[in-house]
C-alpha positions in Angstrom: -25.3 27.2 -82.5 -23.7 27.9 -79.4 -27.1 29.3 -78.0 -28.7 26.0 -78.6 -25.9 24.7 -77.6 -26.2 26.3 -74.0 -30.1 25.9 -73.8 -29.4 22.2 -74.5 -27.1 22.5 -71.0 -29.8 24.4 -69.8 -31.9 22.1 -70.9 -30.3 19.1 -69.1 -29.1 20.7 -65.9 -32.1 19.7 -63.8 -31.4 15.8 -64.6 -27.9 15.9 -63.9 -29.0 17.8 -60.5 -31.7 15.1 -60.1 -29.2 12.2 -60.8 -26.8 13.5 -58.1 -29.3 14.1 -55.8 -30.8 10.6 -56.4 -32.1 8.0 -53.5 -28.8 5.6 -54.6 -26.4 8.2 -53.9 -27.9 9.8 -50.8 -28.4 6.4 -49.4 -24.6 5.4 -50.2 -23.6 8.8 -48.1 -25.9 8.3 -45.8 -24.5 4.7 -45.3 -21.2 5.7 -45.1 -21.8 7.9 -42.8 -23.7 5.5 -40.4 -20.9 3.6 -40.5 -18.8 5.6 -39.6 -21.3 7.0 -36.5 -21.3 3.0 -36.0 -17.4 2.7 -35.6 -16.8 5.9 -33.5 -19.7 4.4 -30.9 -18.3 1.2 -31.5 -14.8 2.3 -30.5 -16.7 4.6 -27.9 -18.1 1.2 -26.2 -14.8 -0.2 -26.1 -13.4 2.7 -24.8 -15.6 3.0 -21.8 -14.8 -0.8 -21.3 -11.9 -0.7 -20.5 -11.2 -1.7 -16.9 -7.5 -1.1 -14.9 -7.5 -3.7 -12.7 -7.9 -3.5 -8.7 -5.1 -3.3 -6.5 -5.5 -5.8 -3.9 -5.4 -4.4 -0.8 -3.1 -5.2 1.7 -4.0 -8.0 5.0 -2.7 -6.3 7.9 -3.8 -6.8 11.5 -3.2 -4.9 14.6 -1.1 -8.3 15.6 0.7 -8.3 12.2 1.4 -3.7 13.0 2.8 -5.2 16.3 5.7 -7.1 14.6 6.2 -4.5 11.7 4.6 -7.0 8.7 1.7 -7.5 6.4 0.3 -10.2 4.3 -0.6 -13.6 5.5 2.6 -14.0 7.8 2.9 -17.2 9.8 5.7 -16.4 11.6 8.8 -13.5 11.8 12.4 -14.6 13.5 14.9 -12.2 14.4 18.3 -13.7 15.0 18.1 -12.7 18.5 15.2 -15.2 19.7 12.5 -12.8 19.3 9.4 -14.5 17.5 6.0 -14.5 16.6 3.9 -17.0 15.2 0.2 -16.1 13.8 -2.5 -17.8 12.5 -4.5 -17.3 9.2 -6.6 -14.5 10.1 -3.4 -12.5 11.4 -3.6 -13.0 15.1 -0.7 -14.1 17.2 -0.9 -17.3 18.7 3.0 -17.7 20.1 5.4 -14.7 21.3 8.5 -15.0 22.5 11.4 -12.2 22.9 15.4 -12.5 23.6 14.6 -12.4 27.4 11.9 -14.8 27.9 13.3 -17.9 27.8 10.5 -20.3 29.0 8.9 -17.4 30.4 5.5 -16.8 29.4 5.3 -13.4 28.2 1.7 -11.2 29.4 0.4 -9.4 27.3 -1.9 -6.0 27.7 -3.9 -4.7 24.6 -6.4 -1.9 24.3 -10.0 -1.8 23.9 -9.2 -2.1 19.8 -7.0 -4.9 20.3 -3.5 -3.5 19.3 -0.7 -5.2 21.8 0.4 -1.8 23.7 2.4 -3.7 26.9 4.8 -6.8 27.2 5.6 -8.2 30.1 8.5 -11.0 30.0 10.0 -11.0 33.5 13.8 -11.1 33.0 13.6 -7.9 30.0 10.4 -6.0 32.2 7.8 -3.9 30.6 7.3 -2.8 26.7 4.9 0.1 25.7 4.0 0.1 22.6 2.0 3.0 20.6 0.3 3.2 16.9 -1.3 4.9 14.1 -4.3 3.1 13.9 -5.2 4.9 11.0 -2.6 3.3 8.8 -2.3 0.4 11.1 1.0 0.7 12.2 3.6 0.8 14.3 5.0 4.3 15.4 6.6 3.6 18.8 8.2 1.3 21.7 9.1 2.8 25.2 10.7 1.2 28.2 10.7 2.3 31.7 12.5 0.9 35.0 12.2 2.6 38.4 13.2 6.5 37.5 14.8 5.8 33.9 12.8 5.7 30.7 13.4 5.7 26.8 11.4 5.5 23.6 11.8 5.4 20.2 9.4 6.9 17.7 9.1 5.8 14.4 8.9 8.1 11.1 7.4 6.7 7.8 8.2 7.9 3.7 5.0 7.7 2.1 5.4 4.6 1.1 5.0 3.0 4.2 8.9 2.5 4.7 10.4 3.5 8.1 13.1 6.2 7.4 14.3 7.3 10.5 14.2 6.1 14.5 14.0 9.2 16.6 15.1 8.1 20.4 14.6 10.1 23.9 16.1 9.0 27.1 15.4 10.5 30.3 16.6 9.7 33.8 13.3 11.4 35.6 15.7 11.5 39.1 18.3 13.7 37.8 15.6 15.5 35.0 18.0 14.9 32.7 16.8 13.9 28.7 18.7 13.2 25.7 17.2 12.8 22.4 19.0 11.8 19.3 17.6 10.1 15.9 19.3 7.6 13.4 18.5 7.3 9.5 16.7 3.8 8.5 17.9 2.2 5.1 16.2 -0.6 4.3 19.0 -2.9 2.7 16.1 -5.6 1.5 12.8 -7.0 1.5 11.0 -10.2 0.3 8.5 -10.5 -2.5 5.4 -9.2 -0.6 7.2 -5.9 0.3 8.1 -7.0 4.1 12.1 -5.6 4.8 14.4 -8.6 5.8 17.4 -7.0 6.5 17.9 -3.0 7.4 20.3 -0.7 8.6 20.5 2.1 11.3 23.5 3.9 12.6 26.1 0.8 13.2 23.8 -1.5 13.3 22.2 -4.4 10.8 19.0 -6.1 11.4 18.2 -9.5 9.8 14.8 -11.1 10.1 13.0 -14.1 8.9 9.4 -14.4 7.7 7.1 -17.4 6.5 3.9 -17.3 5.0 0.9 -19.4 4.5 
């Protein structure tokens, strides 16, 4: 009995193997499995589709270095009188500074167009220099007869001045001092212009309007 009984599993082994080995249950497997391939390319695609969006870049001009802003700036006011008024594309149509009165102010600029000299006849001569690279400012100088002084500009990497490092020199006694002051920038306006900063004792206001 239990030999027959055995021979009969024997017997019927091969069509259990052939019923789960069938086409139906193979294809169901198979299926599943597709699907699966389907949802990993699936969430593969959207993966890869995924885009991070572009940081504009920033509208400067070797006008809008000159005056220390960026964006589309029509004009910047310091309480002072200086000004500068620009057009759309950034270039400065109107300057003015706390000397100039009615006095049209001359200005010299180099063969890439950055402003490196002002001439406003009651204030004299301004030098100006620049890192064109980055497009902005990095320095102001004044000279009259054998005395001369600058101030050179240093930058976090933000873009934020930090620091204004100053040499004076009086080239007829060959004498030179140099000193520097920290830069904290108190505030600035919703396109990342400062509006108000401090150095040493002093507090600098400013005004700017744009398009």
């Amino acid at each position: 009995m239990k030999i027959r009984t055995l021979a009969s599993f024997i017997a019927l082994a091969p069509l259990f193997f052939t019923m789960s080995c069938s086409p139906k249950a193979s294809e169901t497997e198979n299926a599943d499995e597709i699907a699966v391939a389907d949802t990993v390319a699936s969430d593969s695609i959207v993966a890869e589709s995924v885009v991070e969006p572009e940081t504009e870049p920033v509208f400067i001009t070797p006008d809008l270095a000159f005056m220390e802003v960026h964006g589309h700036v029509k004009s910047v006011e310091y309480p002072n009188g200086r000004k500068a008024i620009f057009d759309e594309k950034g270039n400065m149509v109107e300057y003015v500074t706390e000397y100039s009165g009615d006095f049209e102010v001359f200005i010299g600029r180099d063969d890439d167009g950055y402003i490196v000299s002002t001439y406003d006849g009651p204030g004299g001569s301004e030098m100006f220099g620049y890192d064109k690279e980055k497009v902005r400012l990095i320095q102001t100088a004044a000279g009259d007869g054998s005395l001369y002084s600058e101030c050179n500009f240093d930058y976090d990497e933000e873009g934020n001045v930090i620091r204004y490092n100053f040499v004076d020199e009086d080239r007829a006694e060959e004498s030179k001092n140099e000193w520097s002051l920290e830069v904290e920038i108190v505030s600035k306006d919703e396109q990342g212009n400062w509006t108000e900063l401090k150095s040493g004792d002093a507090t600098i206001k400013r005004k700017i309007i744009y398009f």
